[in-house]
C-alpha positions in Angstrom: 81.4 272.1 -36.5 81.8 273.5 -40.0 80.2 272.7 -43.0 81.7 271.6 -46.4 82.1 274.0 -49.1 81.5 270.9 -51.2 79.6 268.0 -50.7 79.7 265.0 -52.8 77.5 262.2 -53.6 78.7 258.9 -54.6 76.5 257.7 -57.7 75.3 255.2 -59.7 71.8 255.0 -57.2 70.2 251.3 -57.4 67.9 252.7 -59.8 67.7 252.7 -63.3 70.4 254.6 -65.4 67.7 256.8 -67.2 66.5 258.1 -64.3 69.9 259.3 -63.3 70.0 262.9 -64.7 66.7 263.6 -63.2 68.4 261.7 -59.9 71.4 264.4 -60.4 69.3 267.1 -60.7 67.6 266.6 -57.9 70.6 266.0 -55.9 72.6 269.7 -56.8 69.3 271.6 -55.9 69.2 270.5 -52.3 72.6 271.5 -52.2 74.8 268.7 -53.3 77.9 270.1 -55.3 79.7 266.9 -56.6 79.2 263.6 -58.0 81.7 261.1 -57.7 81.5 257.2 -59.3 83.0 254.3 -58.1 84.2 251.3 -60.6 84.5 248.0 -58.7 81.8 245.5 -60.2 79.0 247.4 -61.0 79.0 249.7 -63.8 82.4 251.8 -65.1 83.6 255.1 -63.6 82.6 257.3 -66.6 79.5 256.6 -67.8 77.0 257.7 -64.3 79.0 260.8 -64.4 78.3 261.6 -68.3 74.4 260.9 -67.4 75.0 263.2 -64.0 76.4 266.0 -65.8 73.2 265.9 -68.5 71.0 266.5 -65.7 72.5 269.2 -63.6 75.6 270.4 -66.0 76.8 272.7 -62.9 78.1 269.9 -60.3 81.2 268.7 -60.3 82.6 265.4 -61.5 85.2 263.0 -60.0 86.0 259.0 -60.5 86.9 257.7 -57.5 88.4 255.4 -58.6 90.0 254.2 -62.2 92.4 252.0 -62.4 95.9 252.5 -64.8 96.0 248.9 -64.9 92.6 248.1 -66.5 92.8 251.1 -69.1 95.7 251.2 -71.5 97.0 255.3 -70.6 96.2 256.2 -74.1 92.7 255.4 -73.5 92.5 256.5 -70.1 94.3 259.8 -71.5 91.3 259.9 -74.5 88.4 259.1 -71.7 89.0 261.8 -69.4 89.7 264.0 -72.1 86.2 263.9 -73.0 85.1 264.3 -69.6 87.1 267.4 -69.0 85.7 268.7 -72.0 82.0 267.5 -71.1 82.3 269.3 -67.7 85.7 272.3 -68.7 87.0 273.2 -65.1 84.7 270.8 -62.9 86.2 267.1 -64.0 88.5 265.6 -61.8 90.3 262.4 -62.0 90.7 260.2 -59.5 93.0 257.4 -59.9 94.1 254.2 -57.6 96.2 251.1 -58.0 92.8 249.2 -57.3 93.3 245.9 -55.9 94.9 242.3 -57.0 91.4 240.7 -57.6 90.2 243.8 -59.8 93.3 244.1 -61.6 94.8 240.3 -62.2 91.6 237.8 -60.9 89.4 239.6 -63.0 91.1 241.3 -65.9 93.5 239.1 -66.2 96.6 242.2 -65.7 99.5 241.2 -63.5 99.4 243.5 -60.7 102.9 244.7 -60.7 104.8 247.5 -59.3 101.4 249.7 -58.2 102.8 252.8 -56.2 105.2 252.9 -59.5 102.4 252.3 -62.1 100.2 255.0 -60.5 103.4 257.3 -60.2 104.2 257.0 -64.0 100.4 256.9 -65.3 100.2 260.6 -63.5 103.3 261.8 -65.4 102.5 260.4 -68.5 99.0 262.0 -68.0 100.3 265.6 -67.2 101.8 265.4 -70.1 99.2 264.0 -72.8 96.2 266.4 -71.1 98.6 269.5 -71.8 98.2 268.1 -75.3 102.3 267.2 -75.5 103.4 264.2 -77.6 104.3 261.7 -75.5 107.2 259.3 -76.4 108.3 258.0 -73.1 109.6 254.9 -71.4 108.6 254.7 -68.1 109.2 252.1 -65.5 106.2 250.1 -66.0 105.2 251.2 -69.2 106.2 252.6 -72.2 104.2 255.2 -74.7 105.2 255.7 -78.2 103.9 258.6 -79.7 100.9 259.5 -79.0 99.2 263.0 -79.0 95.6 263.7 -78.2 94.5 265.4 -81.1 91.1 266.9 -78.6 93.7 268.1 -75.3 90.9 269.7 -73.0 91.4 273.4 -72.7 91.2 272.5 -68.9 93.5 269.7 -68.5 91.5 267.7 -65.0 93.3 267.9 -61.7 94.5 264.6 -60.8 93.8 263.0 -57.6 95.1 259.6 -56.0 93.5 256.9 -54.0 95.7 256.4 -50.9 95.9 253.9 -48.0 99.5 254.5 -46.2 102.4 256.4 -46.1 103.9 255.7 -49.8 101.0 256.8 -51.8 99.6 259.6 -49.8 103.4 260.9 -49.7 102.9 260.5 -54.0 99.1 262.6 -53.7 100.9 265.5 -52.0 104.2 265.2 -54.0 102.8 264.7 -57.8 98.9 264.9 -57.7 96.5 267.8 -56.7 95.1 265.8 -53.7 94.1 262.4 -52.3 91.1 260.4 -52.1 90.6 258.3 -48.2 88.5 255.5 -47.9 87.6 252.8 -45.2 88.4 255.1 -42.7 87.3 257.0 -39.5 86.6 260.5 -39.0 89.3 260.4 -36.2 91.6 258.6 -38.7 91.6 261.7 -41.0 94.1 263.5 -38.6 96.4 261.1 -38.7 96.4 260.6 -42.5 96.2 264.0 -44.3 99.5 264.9 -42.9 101.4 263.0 -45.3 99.7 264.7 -48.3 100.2 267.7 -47.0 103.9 267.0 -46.6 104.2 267.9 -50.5 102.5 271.0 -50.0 99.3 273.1 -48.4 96.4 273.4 -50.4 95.7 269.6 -51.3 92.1 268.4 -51.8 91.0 265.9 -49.3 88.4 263.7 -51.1 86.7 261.4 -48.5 84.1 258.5 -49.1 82.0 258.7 -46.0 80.2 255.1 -45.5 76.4 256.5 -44.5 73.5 254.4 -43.2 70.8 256.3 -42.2 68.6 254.9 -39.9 68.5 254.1 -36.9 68.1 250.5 -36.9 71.2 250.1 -35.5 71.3 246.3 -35.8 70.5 246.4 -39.5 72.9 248.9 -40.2 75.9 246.8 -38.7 74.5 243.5 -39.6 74.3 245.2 -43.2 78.1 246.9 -43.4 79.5 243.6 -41.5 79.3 241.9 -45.1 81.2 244.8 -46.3 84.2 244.6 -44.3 84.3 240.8 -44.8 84.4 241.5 -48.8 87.0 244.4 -48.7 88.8 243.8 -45.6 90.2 240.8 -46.3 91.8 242.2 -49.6 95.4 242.3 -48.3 95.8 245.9 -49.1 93.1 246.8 -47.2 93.9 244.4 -44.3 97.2 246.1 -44.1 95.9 249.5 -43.7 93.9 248.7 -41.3 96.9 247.5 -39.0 98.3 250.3 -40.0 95.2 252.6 -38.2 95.5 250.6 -35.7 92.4 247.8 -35.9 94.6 244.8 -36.1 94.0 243.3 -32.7 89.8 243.5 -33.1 90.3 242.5 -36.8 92.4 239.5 -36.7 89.6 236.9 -35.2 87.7 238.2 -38.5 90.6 237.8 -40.7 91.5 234.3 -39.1 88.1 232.9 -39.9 88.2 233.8 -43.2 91.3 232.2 -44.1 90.1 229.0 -42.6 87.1 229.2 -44.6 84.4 230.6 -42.3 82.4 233.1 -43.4 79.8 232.8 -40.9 82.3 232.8 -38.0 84.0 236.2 -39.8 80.9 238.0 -40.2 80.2 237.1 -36.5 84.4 238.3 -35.7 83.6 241.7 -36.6 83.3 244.0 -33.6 80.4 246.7 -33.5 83.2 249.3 -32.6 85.2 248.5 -35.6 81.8 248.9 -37.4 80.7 252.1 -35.8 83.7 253.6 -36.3 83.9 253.2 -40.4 80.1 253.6 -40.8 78.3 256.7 -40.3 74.5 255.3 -39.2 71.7 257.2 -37.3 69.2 259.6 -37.3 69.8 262.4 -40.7 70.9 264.8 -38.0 73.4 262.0 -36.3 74.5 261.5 -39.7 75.2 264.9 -40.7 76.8 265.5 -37.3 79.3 262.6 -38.0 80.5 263.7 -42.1 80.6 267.1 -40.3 83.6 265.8 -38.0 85.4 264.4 -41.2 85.5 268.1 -42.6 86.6 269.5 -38.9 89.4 266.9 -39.3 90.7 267.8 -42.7 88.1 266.4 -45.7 87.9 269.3 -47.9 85.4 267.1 -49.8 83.4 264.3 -48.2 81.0 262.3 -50.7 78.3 260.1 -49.2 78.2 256.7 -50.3 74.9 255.5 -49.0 74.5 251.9 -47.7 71.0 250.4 -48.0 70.5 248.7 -44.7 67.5 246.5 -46.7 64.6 248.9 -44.7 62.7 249.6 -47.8 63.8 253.6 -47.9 64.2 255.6 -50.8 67.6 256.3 -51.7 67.6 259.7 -52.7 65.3 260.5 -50.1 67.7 259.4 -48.1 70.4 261.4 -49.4 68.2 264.8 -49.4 67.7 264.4 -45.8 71.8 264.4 -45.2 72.5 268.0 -46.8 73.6 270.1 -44.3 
């Protein structure tokens, strides 16, 4: 198995934001070469990589993800902007459509059109990062005008968030790579095809679910509330027919539309969880990201799941540098 010439870390940690560029630190001495955020209900995208980049200014920096709908593309324009210019050459920005709750339960944004919102925001970002005015009426937006007056010198490459065919057809047609999630390592061989389908040389960003320990039972009992709170997101539940979990998934998804949560916690199949969480020993763990590079992740970033065992988090994620 071969090791990654890059190896990410998702971050904020559960610990104070503060301590984060000491955190970072840390992290790229033992060997980890990116930090990517996530922006769901936590904190935003930007602001842990801002602190990450104080504290070890050589790592590279990636959202994963932002949303077009919950920015206006003038501000999202101005925000990576800054972080391009924070981190010249090692920023990258990750964009996705997000998901109906994120977008229109709680921001109140119809989510409308999103493989045509995400295809125009890229256009219209190309275009404002080179520094270009931008007076353009797009399908699902229009921009009037505008002109960063701080273009980076290193406009960001520009990666997607993709589920199925459409958008990672769009990462390999119009972005400089894709960004997987909520997926196995076998999974990967079947997926990257279709970015590469626009062209070799795509970045494969991968969010790797990691537990580890090897309290097995925590572990699943611990990622089995996951996939009730993402999996039943219809986006999410249609990729997942589309991998091929449908059958072992619908008692799960059935129980939840009835109202029981209990009974769709219970629904969930260790194999469906063993195959979407990496758990283990640190050398079981490493063994298992390793087969997500051997299948086509140019980048895989550990997002560590705390199994409620007391460990130290970035303990935890020294022990998983190869």
């Amino acid at each position: 198995m071969q090791s990654p010439l890059r190896y990410g870390i998702t971050m904020p940690f559960p610990t104070p934001l503060p301590d984060h560029p000491g955190i970072a630190r840390e992290l790229a001495d033992a060997g980890y070469t990116d930090v990517w955020s996530i922006e769901v209900d936590g904190l935003d995208g930007f602001t842990p990589l801002t602190l990450a980049a104080a504290g070890a200014p050589e790592v590279n920096l990636g959202t994963a993800i932002v949303s077009p709908y919950t920015r206006g593309p003038a501000l999202l324009a101005m925000t990576a902007a800054a972080l391009a210019e924070l981190a010249p050459g090692r920023f990258h920005l990750g964009l996705g459509a997000a998901s109906r709750p994120i977008v229109q339960d709680w921001n109140d944004t119809a989510y409308d059109r999103p493989y045509q919102r995400v295809r125009d925001t890229v256009r219209f970002l190309r275009a404002a990062l080179a520094g270009e005015r931008v007076a353009e009426r797009y399908d699902t937006f229009e921009v009037n005008g505008f002109r960063l007056t701080r273009p980076p010198q290193t406009p960001p490459p520009i990666y997607l968030a993709a589920l199925r065919e459409g958008m990672l057809r769009l990462a390999g047609r119009e972005a400089d790579g894709a960004i997987l999630n909520w997926l196995s390592a076998d999974d990967v061989k079947r997926v990257v095809p279709y970015v590469h389908e626009g062209g070799s040389g795509k970045e494969i960003v991968c969010r790797v679910f990691v537990c580890p320990t090897e309290d097995a039972d925590a572990a699943r009992a611990t990622f089995r509330r996951m996939i009730t709170a993402y999996l039943n997101v219809p986006g999410y539940a249609n990729y997942q027919r589309w991998l091929g979990r449908g059958d072992r998934l619908q008692p799960m998804w059935d129980a939840w539309e009835s109202g029981d949560r209990r009974a769709a916690l219970a629904a969930v199949p260790d194999s469906v969880v063993d195959e979407l969480l990496v758990h283990g020993s640190p050398e079981q763990c490493r063994e298992a990201i390793r087969r997500y590079v051997d299948n086509g992740v140019t980048v895989p970033v550990v997002w560590l799941i705390d199994a409620g065992t007391g460990s130290d988090p970035v303990a935890d994620a020294l022990a998983l540098v190869p």
